[in-house]
N, C-alpha and C positions, 0 to 999 in steps of 0.2 A: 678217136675222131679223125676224119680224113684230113682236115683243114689244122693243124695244130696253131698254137700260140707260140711266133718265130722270138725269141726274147733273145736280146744283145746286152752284154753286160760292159759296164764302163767303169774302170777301177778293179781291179784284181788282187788286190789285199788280202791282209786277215778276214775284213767282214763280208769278201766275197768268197772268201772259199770258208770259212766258218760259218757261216750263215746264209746269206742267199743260194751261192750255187749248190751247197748240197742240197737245199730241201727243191729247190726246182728241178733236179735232177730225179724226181722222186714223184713226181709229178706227169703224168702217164698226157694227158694233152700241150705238154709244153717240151720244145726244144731251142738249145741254146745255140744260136749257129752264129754270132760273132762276138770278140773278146777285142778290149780294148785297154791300154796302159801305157806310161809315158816310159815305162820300163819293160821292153819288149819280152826278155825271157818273162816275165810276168805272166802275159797276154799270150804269149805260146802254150806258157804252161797249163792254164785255165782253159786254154782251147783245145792241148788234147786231153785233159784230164777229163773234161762236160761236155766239150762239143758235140754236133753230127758229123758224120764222116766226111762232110764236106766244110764245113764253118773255117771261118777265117777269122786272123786278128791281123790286129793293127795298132798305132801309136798315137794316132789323132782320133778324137772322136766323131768330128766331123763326117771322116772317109766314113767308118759306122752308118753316120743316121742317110748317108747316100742309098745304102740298104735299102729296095722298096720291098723287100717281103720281108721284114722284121716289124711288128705289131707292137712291141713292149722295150723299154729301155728300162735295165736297172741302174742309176747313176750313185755308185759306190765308189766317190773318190772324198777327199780331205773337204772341209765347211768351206772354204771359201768357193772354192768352183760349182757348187751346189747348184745355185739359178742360173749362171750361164750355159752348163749343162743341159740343164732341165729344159730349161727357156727353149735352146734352140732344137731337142729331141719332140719339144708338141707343137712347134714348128715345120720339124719335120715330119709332120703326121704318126708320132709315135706317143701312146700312152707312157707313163712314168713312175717308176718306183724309186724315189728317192731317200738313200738312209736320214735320221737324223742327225741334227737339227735340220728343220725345211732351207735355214739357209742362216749366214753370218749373222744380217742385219736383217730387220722390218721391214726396211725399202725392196731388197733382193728376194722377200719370201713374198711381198705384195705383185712385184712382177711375175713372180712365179702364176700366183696366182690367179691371175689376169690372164695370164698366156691360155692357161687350161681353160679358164670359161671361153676366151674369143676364139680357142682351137677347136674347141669339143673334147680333148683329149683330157682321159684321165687321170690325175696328180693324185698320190696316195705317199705318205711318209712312215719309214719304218719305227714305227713306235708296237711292238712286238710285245711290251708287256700286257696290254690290253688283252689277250690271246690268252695266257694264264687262268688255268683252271678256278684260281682263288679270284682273280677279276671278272671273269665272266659271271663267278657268283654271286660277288657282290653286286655287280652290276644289274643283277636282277634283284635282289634285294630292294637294291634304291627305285628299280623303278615300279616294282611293284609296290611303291611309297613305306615301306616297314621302318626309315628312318625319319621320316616326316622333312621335315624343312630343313636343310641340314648349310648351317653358320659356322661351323668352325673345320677345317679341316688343317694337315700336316703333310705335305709330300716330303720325305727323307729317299736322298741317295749318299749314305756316307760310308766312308770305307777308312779302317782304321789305317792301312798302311797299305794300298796296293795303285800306286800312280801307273801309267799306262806310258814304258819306256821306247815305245819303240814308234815308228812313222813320225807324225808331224803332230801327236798329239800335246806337248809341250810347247810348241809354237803359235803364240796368241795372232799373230799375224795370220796365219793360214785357218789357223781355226776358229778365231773370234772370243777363244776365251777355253779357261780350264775345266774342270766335273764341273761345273752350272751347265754351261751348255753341254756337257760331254754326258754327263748321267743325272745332273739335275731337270735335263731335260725329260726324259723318262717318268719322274715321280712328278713332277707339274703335268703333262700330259695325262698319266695315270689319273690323277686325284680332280682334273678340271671335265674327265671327261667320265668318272663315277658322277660329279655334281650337275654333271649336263650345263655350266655353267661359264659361258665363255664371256661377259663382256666387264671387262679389267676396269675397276676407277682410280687406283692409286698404290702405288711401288714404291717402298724405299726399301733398299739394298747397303749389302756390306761385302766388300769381299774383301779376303786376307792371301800375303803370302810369306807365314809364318814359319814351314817347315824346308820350306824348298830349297833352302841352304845348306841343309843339314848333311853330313855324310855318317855312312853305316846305319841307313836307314833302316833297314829289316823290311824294304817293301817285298812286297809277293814277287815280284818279276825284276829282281837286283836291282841296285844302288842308281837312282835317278842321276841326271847328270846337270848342277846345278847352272853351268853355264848356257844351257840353252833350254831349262826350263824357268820363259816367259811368261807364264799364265799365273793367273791364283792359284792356290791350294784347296780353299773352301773360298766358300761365298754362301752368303746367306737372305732371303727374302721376305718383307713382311706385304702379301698383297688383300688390297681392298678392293671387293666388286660392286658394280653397280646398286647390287641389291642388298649391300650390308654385310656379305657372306664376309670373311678373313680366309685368307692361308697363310701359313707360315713356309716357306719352302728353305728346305738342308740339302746343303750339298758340300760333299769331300773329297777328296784321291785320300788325301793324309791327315788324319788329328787323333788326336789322344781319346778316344773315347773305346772301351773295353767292347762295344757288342756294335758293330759294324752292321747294316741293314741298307738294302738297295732296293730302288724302284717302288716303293711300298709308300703306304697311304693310311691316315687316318682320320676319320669319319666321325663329327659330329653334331647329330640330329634333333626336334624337341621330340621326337617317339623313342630314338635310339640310336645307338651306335654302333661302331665296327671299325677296327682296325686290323694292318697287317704287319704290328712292329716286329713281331717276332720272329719275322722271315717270311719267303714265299710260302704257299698252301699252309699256311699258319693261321687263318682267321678266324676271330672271335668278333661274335655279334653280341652286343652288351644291351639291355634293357631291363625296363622293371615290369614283373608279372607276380599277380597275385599280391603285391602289397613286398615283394622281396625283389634285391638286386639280381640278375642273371647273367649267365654268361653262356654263350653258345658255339661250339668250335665246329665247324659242317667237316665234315671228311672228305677227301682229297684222294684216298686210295685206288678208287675207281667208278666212274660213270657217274650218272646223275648233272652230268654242266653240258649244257647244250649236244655239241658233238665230241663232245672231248671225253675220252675214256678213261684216262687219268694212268694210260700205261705206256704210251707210247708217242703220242703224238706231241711233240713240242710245239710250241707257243710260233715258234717264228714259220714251223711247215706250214701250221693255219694261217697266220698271216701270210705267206705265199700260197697256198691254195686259195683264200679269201681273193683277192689280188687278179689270180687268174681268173676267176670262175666271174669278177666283176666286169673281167674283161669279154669273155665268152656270152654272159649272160645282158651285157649291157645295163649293168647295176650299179649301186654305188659302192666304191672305192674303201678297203676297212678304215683308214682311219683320214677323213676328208681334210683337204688341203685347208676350208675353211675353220679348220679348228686348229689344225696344227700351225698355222700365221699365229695362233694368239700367243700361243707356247711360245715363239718367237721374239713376240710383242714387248712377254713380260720376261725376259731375259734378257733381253737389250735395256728395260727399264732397269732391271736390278743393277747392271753394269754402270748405268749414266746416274743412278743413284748414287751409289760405291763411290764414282769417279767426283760429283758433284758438292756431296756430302747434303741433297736435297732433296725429298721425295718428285717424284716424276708422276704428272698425273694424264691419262691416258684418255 
């Protein structure tokens, strides 16, 4: 196309060069023409690794959204700067993709919020598991009603031993909290948006920080460093909705449990069920036929889930194709601001339960 999608990225990390800028690089109507980081080889390096042969970086975001031919801002930097980022890029007449969590607090992801309807501009949060071959299917499952009215669900992100040592993600201050909001956010997302079910009546929370002292940990990415990991370890949710629905929501970096399972979700309906405990493209649909228990595993191998062929295309390129094309097309956004506030909503409840020793109702 003559007219591309000018996209400025903010934050140059792991998860911009892991995940957003490659698959936007891949992406044939989009170009990245400026980089942005508070650590400049950063913001070099991502600008000549993606750029166009002209794109520029910089160390403030602000000089970025001065940019008037940039359409799109990814803001990939640590949870606290989330909403002031965001805030002031659909301000700047720039749509938004911002990683998760939407933002620290409640307050800062409602501002978010607010900015995008009084700007017009689009706010979409990266919650990439939704994209998942095994999601999109279930996703049709439920709505083509095969689990009927579904009361109980499970979102699990736990991880036997793999804490995340590096940036700021052990810093409760910058980030607002430990895997609750780090990958617990993911499998509440995941599992509220199979039930189409967003309005929260009541949270009580626990969070622990049982192992984070420990040394000769055996984490996947070497020995944490206990003096400046601030956060919990686990945290755990019991949430009640408006409609009587339960979840129970898990979340770990580190605990003793043998079969570790992330972002995954389990489903239960009065027709039937479905869960993904057994990992990703793992699913089994459970019901009773003919007067006998069943079990049903759909295949993952290839084709048959909407666009996704099951051989190539990851989860996070569709979420940035989605993304672009909502921009292009003037559509809605993959995964809407107004759902991902709730994600928000009830993670700050878990925490002021945890902290309170009192459910929080909503």
């Amino acid at each position: 196309m003559a007219n591309k999608v000018k996209v400025g990225i903010i934050g140059c990390g792991g998860i911009a060069h892991g995940k957003h800028m490659r698959f936007l690089s891949q992406i044939d109507e989009v170009e990245m023409v400026a980089f942005c980081d508070i650590v400049e080889e950063k913001a070099e390096k991502a600008c000549d690794a993606f750029g166009t042969i002209d794109a520029t970086f910089c160390t403030d975001y602000k000089e970025l959204l001065k940019n008037p031919d940039i359409v799109a801002v990814y803001v990939l930097t640590p949870n606290w700067n989330h909403a002031e980022i965001s805030i002031a890029a659909m301000e700047a007449g720039k749509h938004v993709m911002c990683e998760k969590p939407m933002a620290k607090t409640y307050k800062e992801a409602k501002a978010m919020l607010d900015t995008s309807l009084s700007t017009g501009m689009k706010l979409t949060i990266g919650y990439q598991q939704r994209w998942r071959p095994d999601s999109l299917y279930l996703k049709e499952v439920v709505e083509n009603g095969e689990l009927g009215d579904i009361y109980y669900a499970r979102a699990v992100a736990l991880r036997r031993r793999a804490v995340p040592t590096w940036g700021v993600f052990l810093d409760e201050e910058k980030q607002g909290g430990g895997p609750l909001i780090d990958i617990g956010t993911h499998a509440l997302d995941l599992t509220l948006w199979m039930m189409n079910n967003y309005k929260p009546k009541m949270v009580v929370g626990t969070k622990y920080r049982k192992l984070a002292d420990q040394t000769r940990t055996a984490n996947a990415w070497g020995d944490w460093d206990p003096s400046i990991f601030t956060t919990e370890d686990s945290a755990f949710g019991f949430i009640v909705m408006e409609n009587g629905a339960t979840i129970v929501l898990e979340s770990s970096w580190a605990i003793n449990i043998a079969d570790a399972k992330e972002a995954v979700c389990l489903l239960a309906g009065d027709k039937a069920g479905a869960d993904m405990l057994r990992g990703e493209n793992k699913l089994r649909i459970n019901s009773v036929k003919n007067g006998r228990q069943t079990v049903e595993e759909p295949s993952f191998d290839a084709g048959g889930v909407a666009f996704f062929d099951g051989s190539g295309n990851d989860c996070s390129e569709l979420e940035a194709r989605a993304f672009i094309n909502a921009i292009i097309n003037d559509t809605e956004p993959p995964t809407r601001a107004d759902q991902a506030i709730v994600v928000t909503q009830i993670l700050e409840a878990i925490y002021e339960s945890s902290k309170t020793g009192q459910p929080v109702y909503l």
